[in-house]
VEXDREN-2710 file (C-alpha; in Angstrom, 1 decimal):
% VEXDREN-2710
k/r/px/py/pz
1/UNK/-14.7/-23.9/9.3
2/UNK/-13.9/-20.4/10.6
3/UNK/-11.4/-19.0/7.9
4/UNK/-10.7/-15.5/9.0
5/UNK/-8.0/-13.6/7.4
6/UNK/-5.7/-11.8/9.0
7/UNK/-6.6/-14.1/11.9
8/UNK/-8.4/-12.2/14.8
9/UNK/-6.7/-11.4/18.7
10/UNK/-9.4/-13.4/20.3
11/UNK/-11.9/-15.5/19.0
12/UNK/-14.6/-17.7/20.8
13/UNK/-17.0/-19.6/19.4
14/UNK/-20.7/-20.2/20.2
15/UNK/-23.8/-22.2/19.4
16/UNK/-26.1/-22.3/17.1
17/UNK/-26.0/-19.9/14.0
18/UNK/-27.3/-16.5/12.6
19/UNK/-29.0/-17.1/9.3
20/UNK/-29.6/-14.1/6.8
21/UNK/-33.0/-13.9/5.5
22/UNK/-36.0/-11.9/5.3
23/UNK/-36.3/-11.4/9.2
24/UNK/-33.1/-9.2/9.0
25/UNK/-32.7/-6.1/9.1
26/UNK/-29.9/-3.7/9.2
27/UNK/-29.4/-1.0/11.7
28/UNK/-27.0/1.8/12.4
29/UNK/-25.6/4.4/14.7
30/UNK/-25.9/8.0/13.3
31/UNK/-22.4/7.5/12.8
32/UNK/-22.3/4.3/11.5
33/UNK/-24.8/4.9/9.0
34/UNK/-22.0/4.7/5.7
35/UNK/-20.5/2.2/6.8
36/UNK/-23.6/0.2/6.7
37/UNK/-24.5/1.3/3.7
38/UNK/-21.0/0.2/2.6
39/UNK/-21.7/-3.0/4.1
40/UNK/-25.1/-3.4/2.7
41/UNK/-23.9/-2.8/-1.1
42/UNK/-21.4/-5.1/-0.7
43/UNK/-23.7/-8.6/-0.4
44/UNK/-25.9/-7.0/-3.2
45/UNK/-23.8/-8.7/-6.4
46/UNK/-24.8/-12.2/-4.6
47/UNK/-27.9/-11.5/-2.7
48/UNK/-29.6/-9.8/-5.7
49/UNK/-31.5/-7.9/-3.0
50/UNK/-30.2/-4.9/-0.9
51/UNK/-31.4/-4.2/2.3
52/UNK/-32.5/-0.3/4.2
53/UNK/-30.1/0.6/6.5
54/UNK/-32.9/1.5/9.8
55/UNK/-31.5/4.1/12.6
56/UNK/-32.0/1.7/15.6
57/UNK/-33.5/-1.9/15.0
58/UNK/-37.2/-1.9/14.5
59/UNK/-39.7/-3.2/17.1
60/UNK/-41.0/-7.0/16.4
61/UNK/-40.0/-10.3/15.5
62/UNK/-36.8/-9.0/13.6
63/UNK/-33.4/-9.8/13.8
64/UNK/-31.4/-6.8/13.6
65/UNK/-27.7/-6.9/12.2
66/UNK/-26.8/-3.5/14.6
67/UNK/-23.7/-1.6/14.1
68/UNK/-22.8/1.0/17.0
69/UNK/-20.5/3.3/18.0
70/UNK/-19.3/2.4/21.7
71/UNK/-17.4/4.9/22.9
72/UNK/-16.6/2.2/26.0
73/UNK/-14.3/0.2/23.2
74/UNK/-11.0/2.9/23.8
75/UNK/-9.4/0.4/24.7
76/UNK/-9.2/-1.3/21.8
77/UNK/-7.5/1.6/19.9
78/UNK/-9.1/3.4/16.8
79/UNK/-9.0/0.3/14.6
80/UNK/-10.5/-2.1/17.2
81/UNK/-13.9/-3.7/17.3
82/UNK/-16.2/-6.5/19.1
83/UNK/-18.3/-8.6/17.4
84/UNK/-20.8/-10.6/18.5
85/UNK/-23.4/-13.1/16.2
86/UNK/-25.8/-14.7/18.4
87/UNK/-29.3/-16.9/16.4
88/UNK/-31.3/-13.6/16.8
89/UNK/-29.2/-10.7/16.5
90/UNK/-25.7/-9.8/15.3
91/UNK/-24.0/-6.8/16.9
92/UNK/-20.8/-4.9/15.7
93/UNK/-18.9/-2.4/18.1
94/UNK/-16.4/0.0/17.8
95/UNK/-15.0/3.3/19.9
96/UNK/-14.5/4.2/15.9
97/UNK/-15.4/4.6/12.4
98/UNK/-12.7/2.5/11.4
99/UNK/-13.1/-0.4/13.9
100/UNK/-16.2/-0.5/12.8
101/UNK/-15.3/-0.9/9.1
102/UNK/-13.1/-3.8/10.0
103/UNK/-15.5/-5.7/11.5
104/UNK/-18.2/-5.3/9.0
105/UNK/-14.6/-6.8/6.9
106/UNK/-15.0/-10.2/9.4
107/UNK/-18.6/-10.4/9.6
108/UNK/-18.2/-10.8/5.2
109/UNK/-15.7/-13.2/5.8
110/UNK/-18.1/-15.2/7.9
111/UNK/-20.5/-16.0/5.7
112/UNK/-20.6/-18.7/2.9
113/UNK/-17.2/-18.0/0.8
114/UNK/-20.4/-17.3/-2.3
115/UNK/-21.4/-14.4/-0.7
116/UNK/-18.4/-12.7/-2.6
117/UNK/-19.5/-13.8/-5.9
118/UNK/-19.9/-10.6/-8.6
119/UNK/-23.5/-12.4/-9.6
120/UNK/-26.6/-13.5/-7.8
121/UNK/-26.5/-16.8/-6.0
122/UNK/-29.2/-19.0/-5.3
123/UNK/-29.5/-22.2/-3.5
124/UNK/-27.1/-20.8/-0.8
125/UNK/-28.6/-20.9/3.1
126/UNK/-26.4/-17.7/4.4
127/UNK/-25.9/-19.1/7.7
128/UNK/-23.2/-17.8/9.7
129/UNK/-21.4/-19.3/12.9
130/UNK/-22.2/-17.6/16.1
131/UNK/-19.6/-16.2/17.7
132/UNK/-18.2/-13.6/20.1
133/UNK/-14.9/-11.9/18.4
134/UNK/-12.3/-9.1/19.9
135/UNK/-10.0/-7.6/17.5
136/UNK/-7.5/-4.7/16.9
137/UNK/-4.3/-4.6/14.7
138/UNK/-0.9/-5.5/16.3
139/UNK/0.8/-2.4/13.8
140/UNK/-1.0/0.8/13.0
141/UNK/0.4/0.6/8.9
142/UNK/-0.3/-2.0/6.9
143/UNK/0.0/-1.9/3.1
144/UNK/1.5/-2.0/-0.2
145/UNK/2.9/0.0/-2.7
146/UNK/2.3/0.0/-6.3
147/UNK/4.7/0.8/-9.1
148/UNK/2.4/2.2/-11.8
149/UNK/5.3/4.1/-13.7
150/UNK/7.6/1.2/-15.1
151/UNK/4.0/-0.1/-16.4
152/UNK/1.2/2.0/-16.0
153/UNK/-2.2/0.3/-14.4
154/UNK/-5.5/2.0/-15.4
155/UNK/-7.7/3.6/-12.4
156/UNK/-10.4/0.9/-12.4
157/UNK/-7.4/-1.4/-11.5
158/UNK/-6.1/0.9/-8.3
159/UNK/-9.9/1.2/-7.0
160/UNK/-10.0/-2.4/-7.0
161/UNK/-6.9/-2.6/-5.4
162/UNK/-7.9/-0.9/-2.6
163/UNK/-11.0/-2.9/-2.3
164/UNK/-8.5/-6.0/-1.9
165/UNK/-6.6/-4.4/0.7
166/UNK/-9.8/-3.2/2.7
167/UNK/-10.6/-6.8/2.6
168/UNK/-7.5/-7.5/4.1
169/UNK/-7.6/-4.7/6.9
170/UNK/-4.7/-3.0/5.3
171/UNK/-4.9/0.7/5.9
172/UNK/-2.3/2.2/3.5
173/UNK/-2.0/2.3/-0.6
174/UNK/1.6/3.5/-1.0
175/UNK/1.3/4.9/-4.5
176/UNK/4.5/5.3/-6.5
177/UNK/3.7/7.5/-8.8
178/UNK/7.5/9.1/-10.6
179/UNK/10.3/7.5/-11.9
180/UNK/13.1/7.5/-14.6
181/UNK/10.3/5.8/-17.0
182/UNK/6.9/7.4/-16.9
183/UNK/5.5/10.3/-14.9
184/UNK/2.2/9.6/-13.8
185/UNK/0.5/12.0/-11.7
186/UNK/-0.9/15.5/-13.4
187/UNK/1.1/19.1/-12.2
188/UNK/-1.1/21.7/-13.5
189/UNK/1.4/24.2/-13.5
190/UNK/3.8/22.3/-15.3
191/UNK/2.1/20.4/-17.8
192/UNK/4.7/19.1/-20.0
193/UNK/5.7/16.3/-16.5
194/UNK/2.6/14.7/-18.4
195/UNK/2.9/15.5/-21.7
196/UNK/6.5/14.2/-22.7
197/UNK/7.4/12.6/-19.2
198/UNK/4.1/10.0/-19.0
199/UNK/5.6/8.7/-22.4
200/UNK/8.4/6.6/-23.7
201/UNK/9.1/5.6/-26.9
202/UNK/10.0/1.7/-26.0
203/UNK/10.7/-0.5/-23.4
204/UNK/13.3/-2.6/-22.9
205/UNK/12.6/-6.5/-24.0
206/UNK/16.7/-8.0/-23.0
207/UNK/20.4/-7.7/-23.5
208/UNK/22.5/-9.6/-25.2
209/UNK/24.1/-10.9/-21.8
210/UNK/24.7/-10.3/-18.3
211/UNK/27.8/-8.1/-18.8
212/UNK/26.3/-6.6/-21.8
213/UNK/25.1/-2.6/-21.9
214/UNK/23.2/-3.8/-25.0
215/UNK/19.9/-3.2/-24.7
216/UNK/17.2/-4.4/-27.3
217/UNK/13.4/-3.0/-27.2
218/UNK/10.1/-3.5/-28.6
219/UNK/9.7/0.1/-30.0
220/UNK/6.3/0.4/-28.8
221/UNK/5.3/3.9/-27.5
222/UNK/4.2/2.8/-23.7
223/UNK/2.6/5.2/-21.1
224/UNK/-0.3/7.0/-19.2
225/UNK/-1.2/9.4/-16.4
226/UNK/-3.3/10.1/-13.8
227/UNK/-5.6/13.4/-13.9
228/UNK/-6.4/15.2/-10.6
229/UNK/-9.8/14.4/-10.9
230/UNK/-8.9/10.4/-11.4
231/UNK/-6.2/11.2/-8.2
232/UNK/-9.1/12.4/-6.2
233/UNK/-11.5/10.0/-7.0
234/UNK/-9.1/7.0/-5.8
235/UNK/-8.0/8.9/-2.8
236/UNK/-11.7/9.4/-2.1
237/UNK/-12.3/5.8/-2.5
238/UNK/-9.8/4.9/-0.5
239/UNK/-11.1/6.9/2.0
240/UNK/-15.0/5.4/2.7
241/UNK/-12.6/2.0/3.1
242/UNK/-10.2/3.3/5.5
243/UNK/-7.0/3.1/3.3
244/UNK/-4.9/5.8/3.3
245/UNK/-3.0/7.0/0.0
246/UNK/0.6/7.7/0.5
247/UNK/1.9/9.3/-3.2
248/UNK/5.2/9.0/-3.5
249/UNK/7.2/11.7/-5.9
250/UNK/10.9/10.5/-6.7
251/UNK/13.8/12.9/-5.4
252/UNK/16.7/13.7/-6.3
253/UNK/17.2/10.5/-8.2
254/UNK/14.5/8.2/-10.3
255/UNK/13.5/11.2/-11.9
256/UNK/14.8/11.5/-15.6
257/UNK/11.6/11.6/-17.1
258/UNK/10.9/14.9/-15.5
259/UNK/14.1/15.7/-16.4
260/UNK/13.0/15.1/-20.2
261/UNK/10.1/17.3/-19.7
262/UNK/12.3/19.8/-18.5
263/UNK/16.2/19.8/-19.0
264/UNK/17.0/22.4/-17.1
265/UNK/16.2/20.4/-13.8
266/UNK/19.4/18.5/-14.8
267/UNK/22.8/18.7/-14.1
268/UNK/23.7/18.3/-17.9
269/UNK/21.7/20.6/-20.2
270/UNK/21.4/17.5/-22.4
271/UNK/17.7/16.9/-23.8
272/UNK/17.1/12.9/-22.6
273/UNK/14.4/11.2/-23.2
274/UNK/11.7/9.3/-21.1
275/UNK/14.3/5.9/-20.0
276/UNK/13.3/3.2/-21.8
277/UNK/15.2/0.7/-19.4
278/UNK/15.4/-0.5/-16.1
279/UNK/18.0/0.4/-13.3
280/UNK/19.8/2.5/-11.4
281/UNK/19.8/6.0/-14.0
282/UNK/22.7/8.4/-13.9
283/UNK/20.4/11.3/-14.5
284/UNK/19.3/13.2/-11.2
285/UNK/17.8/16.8/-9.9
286/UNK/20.4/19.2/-9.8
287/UNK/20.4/21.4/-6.6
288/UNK/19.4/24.9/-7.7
289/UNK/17.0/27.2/-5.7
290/UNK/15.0/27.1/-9.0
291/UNK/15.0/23.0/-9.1
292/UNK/13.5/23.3/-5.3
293/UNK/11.2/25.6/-6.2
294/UNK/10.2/23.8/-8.7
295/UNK/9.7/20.3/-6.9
296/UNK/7.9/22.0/-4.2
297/UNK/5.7/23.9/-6.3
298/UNK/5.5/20.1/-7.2
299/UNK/4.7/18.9/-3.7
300/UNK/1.8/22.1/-3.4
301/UNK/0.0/20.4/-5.6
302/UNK/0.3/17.0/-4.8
303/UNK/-0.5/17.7/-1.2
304/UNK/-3.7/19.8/-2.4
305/UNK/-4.9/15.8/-3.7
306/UNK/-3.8/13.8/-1.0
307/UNK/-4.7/14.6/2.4
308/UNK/-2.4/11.7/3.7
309/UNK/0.0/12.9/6.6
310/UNK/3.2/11.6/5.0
311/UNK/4.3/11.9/1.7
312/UNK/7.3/9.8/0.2
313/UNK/10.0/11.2/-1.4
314/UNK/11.4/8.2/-2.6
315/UNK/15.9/9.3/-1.8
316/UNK/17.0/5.5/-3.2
317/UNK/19.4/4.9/-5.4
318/UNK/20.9/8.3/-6.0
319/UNK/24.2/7.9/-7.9
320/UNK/26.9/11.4/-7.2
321/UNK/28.4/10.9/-10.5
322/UNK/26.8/14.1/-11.8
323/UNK/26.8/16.1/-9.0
324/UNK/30.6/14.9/-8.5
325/UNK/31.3/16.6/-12.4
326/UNK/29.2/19.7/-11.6
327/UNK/30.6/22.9/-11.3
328/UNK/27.5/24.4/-9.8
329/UNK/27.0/21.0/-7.3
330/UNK/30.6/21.7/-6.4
331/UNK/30.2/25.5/-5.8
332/UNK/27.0/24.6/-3.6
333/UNK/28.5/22.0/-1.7
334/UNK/31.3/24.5/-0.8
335/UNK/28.9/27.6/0.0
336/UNK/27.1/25.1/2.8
337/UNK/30.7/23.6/3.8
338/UNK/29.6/19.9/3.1
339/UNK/32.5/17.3/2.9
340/UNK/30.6/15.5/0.4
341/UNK/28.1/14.6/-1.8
342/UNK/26.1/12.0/0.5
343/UNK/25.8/14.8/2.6
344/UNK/24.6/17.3/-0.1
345/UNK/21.3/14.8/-0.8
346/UNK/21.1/14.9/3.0
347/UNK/21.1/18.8/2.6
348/UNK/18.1/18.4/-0.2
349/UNK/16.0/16.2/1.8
350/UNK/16.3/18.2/4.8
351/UNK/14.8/21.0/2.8
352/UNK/11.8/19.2/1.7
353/UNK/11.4/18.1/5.1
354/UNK/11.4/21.3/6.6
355/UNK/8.8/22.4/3.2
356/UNK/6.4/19.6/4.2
357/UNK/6.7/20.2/7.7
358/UNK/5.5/23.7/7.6
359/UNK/2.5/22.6/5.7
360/UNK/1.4/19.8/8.4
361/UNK/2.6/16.9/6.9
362/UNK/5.4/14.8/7.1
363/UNK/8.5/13.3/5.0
364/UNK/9.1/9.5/4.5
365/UNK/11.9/8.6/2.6
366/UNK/13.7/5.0/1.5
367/UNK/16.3/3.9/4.0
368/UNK/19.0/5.7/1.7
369/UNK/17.7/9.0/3.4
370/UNK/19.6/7.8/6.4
371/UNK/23.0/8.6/4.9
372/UNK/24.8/11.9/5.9
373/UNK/22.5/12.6/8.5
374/UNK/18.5/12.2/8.4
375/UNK/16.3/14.7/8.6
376/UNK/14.7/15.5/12.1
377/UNK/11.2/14.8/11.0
378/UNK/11.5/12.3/8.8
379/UNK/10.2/8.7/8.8
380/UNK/12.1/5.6/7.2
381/UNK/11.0/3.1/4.9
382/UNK/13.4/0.4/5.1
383/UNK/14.1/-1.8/2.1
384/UNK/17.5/-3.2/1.4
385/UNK/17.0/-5.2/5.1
386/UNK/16.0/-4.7/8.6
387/UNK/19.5/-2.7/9.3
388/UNK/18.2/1.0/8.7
389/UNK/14.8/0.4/10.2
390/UNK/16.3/-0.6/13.6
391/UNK/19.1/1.8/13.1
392/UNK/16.4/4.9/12.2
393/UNK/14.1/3.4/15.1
394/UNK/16.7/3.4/17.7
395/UNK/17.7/7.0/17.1
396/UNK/14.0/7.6/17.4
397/UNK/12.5/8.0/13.9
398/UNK/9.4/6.1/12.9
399/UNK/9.9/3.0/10.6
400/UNK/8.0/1.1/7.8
401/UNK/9.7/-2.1/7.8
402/UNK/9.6/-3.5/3.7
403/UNK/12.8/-5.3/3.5
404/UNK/13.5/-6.9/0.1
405/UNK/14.1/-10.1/1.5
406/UNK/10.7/-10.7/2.5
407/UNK/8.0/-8.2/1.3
408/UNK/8.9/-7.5/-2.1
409/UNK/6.1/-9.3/-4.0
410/UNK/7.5/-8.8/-7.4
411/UNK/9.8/-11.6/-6.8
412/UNK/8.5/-14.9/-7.7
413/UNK/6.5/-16.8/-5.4
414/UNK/7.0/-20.2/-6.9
415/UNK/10.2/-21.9/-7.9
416/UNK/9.3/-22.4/-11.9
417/UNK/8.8/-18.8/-12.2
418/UNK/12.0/-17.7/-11.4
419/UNK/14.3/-16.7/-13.9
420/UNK/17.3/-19.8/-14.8
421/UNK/20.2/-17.4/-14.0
422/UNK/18.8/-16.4/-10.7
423/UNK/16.6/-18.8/-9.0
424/UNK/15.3/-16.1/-6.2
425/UNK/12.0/-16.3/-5.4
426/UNK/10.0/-15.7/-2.1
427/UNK/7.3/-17.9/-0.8
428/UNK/4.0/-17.9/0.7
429/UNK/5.5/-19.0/4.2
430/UNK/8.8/-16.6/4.1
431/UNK/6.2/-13.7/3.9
432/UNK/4.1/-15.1/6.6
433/UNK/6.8/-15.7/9.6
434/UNK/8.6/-12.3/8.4
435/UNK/8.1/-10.7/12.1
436/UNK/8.3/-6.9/11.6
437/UNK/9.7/-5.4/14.7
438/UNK/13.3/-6.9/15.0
439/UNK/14.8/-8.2/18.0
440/UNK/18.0/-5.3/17.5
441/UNK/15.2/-2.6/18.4
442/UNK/15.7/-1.4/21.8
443/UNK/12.0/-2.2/23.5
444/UNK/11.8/1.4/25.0
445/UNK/11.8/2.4/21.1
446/UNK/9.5/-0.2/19.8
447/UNK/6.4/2.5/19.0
448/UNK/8.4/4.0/16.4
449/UNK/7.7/0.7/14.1
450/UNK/4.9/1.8/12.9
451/UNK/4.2/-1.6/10.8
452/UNK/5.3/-3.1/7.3
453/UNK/4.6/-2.7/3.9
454/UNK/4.6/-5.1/0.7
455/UNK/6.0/-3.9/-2.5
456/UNK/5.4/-4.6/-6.2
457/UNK/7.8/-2.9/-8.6
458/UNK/6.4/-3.2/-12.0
459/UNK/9.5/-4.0/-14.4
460/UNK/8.1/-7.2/-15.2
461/UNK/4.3/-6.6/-14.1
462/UNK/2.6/-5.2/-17.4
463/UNK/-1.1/-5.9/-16.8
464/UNK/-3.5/-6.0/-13.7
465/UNK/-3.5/-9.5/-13.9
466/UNK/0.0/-10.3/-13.5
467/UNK/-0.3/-7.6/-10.7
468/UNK/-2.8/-9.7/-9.1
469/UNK/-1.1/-13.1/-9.4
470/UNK/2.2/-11.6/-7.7
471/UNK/0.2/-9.9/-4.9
472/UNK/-1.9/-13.2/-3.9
473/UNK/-2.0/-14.8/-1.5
474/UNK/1.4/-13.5/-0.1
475/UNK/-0.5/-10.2/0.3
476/UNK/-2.7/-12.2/2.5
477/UNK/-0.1/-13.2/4.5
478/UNK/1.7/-9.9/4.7
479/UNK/-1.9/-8.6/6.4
480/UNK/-1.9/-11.2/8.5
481/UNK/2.0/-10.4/10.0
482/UNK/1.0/-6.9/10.7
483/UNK/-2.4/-7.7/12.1
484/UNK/-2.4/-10.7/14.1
485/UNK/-0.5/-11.0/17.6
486/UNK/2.6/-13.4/17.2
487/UNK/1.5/-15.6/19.8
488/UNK/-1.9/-16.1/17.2
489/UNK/0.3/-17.2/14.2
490/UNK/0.5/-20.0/13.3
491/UNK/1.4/-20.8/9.2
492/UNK/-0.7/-24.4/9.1
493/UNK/-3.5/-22.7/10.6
494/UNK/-3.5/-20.1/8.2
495/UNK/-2.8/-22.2/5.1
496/UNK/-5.8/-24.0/6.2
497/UNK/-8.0/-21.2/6.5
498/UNK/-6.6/-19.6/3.1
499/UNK/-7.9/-22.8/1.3
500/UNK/-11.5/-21.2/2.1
501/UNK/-10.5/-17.4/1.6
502/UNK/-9.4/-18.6/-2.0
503/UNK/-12.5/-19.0/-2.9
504/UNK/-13.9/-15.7/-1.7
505/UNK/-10.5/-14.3/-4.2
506/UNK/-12.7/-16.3/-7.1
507/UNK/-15.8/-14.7/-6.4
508/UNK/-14.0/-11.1/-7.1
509/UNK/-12.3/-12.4/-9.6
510/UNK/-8.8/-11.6/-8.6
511/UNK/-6.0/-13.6/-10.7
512/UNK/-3.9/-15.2/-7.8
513/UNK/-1.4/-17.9/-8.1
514/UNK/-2.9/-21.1/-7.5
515/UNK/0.3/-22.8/-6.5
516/UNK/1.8/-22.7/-3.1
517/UNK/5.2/-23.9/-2.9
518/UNK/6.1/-25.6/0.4
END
């Protein structure tokens, strides 16, 4: 069976098969030539044997596996690619690097499901099914974001991440990287964002009950950061597979453990600590020419590691209670005449839009951004529904659509996970026939959907494991929403095919829930 995943725009299949053996060889563009290589390293773990990536196919009885660079495929876009496995030869095309990258992605997935496995196989015949295949993506972003502040995930865990997302033709790591409980990301010129704010003292284990403010913790000193060096290496990474790394720094709210690092940033004075909780934290940057400065002497560095085009400024969840009681806030808000304070954070994320703008890169923001007036520049992720996405997209601003309701993954996936008092969880199939360009958006503005975006907030993900088992295999799902025409999807075809690609998740060894509820 052919168990392609995300499911391709046309797919025709052929007689007879392509068998890997000795005969083969590997051949590639001047162009091409990494990704072959990338290709080539990627059957070694099973194969036991790597194979030299030629310039053109050699002369003889060979049978080339060809990857070129066909500047005649434009029409297929920049992620786009044919593919074509006849009995002697097995050609891959793309107009570019990328397309061609995704279909080295479907050529893997066409093989025996063993040909993933992290040790060598033997008594395997690597036949695979000749076919003629015409792809491209239906969305130009496809990802996820990770939460690595409420619990921190080590580096080896993000590169394999990616390697998961590559897999799935997702092109974008949205990396959330500040919050109220752990810093995560080194600033070189303020060093203590790492040293006290990458480190709390606890972490919250319950409360007594629902209405309670009680909180009881486990005491136990929690935390971790990433250097520059370990920032570049992932986004470097990310890179040679055609994922994108979107960092996302937290503004003005989410942000009290910079705010323990350095009080002044506040609107209090008080020293706070690191939050050792969850939830929506009073504590938020207070607007001072020396607080900008200071977050974009912030965003200097952080774009100096990440050579993505937007970078998140997260905008959610910014209570006014502080800026509502300060003097200064007050005195600010009546030196710009703003009538209030929704329209002061509109004032702050105007200013970092106009900062990032100047330096060639642009500001995406959670659909709270939207409120007193967005930014000219900016993008929109929406997440508490469809309603700002279509709203932003309508006025003309690009959208990531992540609505809670459908594509955030740290909600429980099967029905005996959820928790007794509220029985929400989200499963396989709602993530699958979640349809990311909204029948509210006017069709003359449909380009600015630019695609969607699962999420994984990490209160309740401590490890890389548990991260795994909540991504899979709704993240499989979620790739094939933004990737495959509507008119292709179908969710008992693809539950099928996932039955196959399950196996392939074995062989790397990825931790996904085995239970699919219906």
């Amino acid at each position: 069976m052919i168990s392609i995943i995300p499911e391709p725009v046309r797919l025709e299949l052929k007689y007879g098969k392509f068998i890997l053996d000795t005969a083969c060889v590997v051949a590639a563009d001047p162009g091409a030539v990494e990704i072959a290589e990338g290709f080539v390293r990627s059957l070694v773990p099973a194969l036991g044997i790597e194979y030299v990536v030629f310039p053109e196919p050699p002369q003889g009885k060979y049978k080339p596996l060809w990857l070129r660079l066909d500047p005649a495929l434009t029409n297929l876009g920049s992620e786009g690619y044919h593919l074509q496995v006849a009995p002697d030869r097995v050609e891959l095309a793309a107009a570019e690097p990328a397309g061609l990258f995704y279909a080295t992605q479907t050529l893997r997935q066409l093989f025996p499901p063993e040909i993933f496995s992290q040790t060598p196989v033997s008594g395997v015949v690597w036949a695979i099914p000749c076919v003629e295949i015409e792809d491209s993506p239906r969305f130009p972003w496809r990802g996820a974001m990770l939460d690595v502040c409420r619990h921190f995930m080590p580096k080896d865990f993000i590169l394999k991440y990616i390697d998961l997302l590559a897999l799935h033709k997702c092109n974008t790591l949205h990396w959330h990287l500040t919050e109220d409980q752990g810093w995560r990301i080194q600033i070189l010129k303020y060093p203590r964002l790492t040293e006290v704010g990458a480190w709390r003292n606890g972490t919250v284990v319950g409360q007594g009950d629902e209405e309670s403010t009680y909180f009881a913790y486990d005491n136990i000193s929690h935390g971790g950061f990433y250097t520059q060096e370990d920032a570049r290496e992932v986004v470097e990474y990310a890179k040679s597979r055609f994922v994108r790394v979107v960092p996302e720094i937290e503004m003005p709210g989410h942000c009290q453990a910079a705010i323990a690092a350095y009080p002044e940033l506040g609107n209090t004075g008080k020293q706070l600590e690191v939050c050792k909780h969850w939830g929506i934290i009073e504590a938020v940057f207070n607007v001072e020419e020396s607080t900008i400065r200071f977050l974009q002497d912030v965003l200097d560095e952080v774009m100096e590691i990440f050579p993505s085009p937007f970078i998140h400024v997260g905008g959610d969840e910014v209570p006014k209670k502080e800026w509502k009681g300060s003097p200064t806030a007050q005195k600010r808000m009546r030196e710009l005449g703003l009538k209030d304070e929704e329209e002061l954070q509109s004032y702050f994320t105007r200013r970092m839009d106009a900062f990032l703008a100047g330096r060639g890169r642009r500001l995406i923001g959670w659909d709270e951004i939207l409120e007193g007036g967005l930014a000219p520049g900016a993008a929109v992720m929406s997440w508490r529904g469809e309603e700002g996405g279509i709203t932003a997209a309508n006025a003309g601003h690009d959208v990531v659509m992540a609505p809670y309701q459908y594509l955030y993954l740290n909600t429980p996936q099967i029905q005996e996970d959820t928790h007794r008092k509220s029985g929400n969880y989200l499963p396989l199939e709602k993530v699958y026939r979640y349809d990311p360009m909204p029948a509210a958006i006017d069709p003359a503005r449909a380009q600015h959907v630019l695609g969607a975006q699962a999420e994984l907030w990490s209160e309740s993900i401590g490890d890389p494991q548990r991260m795994e088992y909540m991504s899979f295999p709704r993240l499989c799902a979620l790739a094939e929403a933004a990737w495959t025409p509507l008119e292709r999807k179908n969710y008992g075809d693809f539950k099928s095919r996932l039955q196959n690609h399950l196996s392939r998740l074995d062989g790397l060894k990825v931790n996904y829930c085995k239970k699919i509820d219906d």
